[in-house]
N, C-alpha and C positions, 0 to 999 in steps of 0.2 A: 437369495434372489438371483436369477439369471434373465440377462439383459443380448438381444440378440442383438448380435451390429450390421445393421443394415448397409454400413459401407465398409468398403474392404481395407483393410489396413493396409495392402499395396495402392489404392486407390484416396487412400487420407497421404500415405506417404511422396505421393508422386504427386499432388498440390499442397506442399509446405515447402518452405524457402525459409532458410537461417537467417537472418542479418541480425547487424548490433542493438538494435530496436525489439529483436523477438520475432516469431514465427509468424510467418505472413502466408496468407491463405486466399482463397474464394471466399462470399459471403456465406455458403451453402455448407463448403466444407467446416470455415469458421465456428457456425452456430451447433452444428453435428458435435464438433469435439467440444463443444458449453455444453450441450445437453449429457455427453458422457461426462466430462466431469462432474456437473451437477450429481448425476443418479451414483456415480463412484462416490460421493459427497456423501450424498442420504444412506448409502450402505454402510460405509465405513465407521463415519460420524456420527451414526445413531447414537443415544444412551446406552441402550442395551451394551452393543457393542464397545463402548467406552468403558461402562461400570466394569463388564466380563477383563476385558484387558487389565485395569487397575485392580479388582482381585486377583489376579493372576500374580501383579508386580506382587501385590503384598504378602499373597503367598509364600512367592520364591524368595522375597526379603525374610519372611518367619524362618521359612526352613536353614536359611544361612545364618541368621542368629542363632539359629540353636548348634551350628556345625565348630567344631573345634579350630582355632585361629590358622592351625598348619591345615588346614583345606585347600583343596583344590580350585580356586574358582574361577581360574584362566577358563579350567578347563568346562566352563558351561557355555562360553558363547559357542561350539563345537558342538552344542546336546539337539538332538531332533525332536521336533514335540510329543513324540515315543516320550523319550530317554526324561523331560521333563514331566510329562505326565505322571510316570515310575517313578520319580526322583519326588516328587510331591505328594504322591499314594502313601508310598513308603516312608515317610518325612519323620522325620523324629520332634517335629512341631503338630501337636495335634490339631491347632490353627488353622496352620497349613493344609491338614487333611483335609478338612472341614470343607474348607475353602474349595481345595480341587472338586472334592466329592460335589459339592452344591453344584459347581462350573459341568462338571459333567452328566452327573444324574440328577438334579435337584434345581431348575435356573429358575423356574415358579419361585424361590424363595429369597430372589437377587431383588432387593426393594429399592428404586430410585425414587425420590420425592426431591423437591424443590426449597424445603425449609431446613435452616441449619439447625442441625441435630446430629445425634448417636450416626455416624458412619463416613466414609470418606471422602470428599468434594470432589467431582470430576466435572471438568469444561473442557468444552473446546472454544477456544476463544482468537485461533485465526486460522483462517478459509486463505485457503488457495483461491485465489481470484485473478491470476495473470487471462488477460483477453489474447485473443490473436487480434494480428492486423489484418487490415483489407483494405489496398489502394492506402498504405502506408499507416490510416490512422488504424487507432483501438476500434475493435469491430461494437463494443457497447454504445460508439459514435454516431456509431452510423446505421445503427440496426437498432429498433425499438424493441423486438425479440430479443437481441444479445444481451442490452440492459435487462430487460427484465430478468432473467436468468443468474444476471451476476448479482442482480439486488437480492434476490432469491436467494443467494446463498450465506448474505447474512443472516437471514434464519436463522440457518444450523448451527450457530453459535448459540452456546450453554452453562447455567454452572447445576451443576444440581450434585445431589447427594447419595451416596450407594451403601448398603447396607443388605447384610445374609439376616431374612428370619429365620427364628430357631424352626 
């Protein structure tokens, strides 16, 4: 999903001020960067996107179990999602395969449901929720938009369950 920013990033940046309290702002500017994080929120922290990521982990966990002890494993935080992708295609963990192939040709068969069972628990269970200030306080203070927004994003907290159908 692409989000256009209606305000300029030199123009978010040149009304913010550092201090020991957190980023202080306009009320205007303020609510602009809640609604970016909010919708940054809904992308990131969807299920979808969460399940896909924790297959991914247990993927590359399969394929390193099955890799001989004198392996190389410094060497993967240095691999591009190329070199990982190949590295998992190629896996000498059928699992593994399985797994990549579903993530990349096959995501119809990534099954998230809410009851515990057969596959493995994914949550998000805490939200970035720092407010900016405005005129010193927390902008959710003073703005009945800003609250609503930050309440809003305890929504996106979750536990649910992910599983590949055959």
């Amino acid at each position: 999903m692409y989000y256009n920013l209606e305000v300029s990033p030199m123009q978010i940046l040149s009304n913010l001020v550092c201090t020991e309290q957190g980023i202080e702002t306009d009320m205007d500017i303020g609510l602009y960067l809640l609604q970016l994080i909010k919708k940054d929120h809904e992308l990131f922290l969807s299920p979808f996107l969460v399940a896909a990521d924790c297959l991914l982990a247990e993927a590359i966990k399969l394929h390193w179990n099955e890799q001989p002890q004198h392996a190389d494993r410094e060497s993967f935080v240095v691999l591009t999602d190329a070199d990982v992708v190949a590295m998992l295609t190629s896996s000498s963990s059928l699992e593994a395969q399985r797994i990549i192939e579903t993530l990349l040709y096959k995501p119809d068969n990534i099954c998230i449901f809410d009851q515990v069972g057969e596959g493995h628990q994914i949550n998000v269970r805490k939200i970035y929720a720092k407010v900016p200030l405005c005129n010193g306080r927390p902008l959710s203070e003073v703005s009945v938009e800003a609250k609503r927004i930050i309440d809003g994003l305890a929504n996106l907290e979750f536990t649910y369950y992910v599983r590949i159908n055959p």
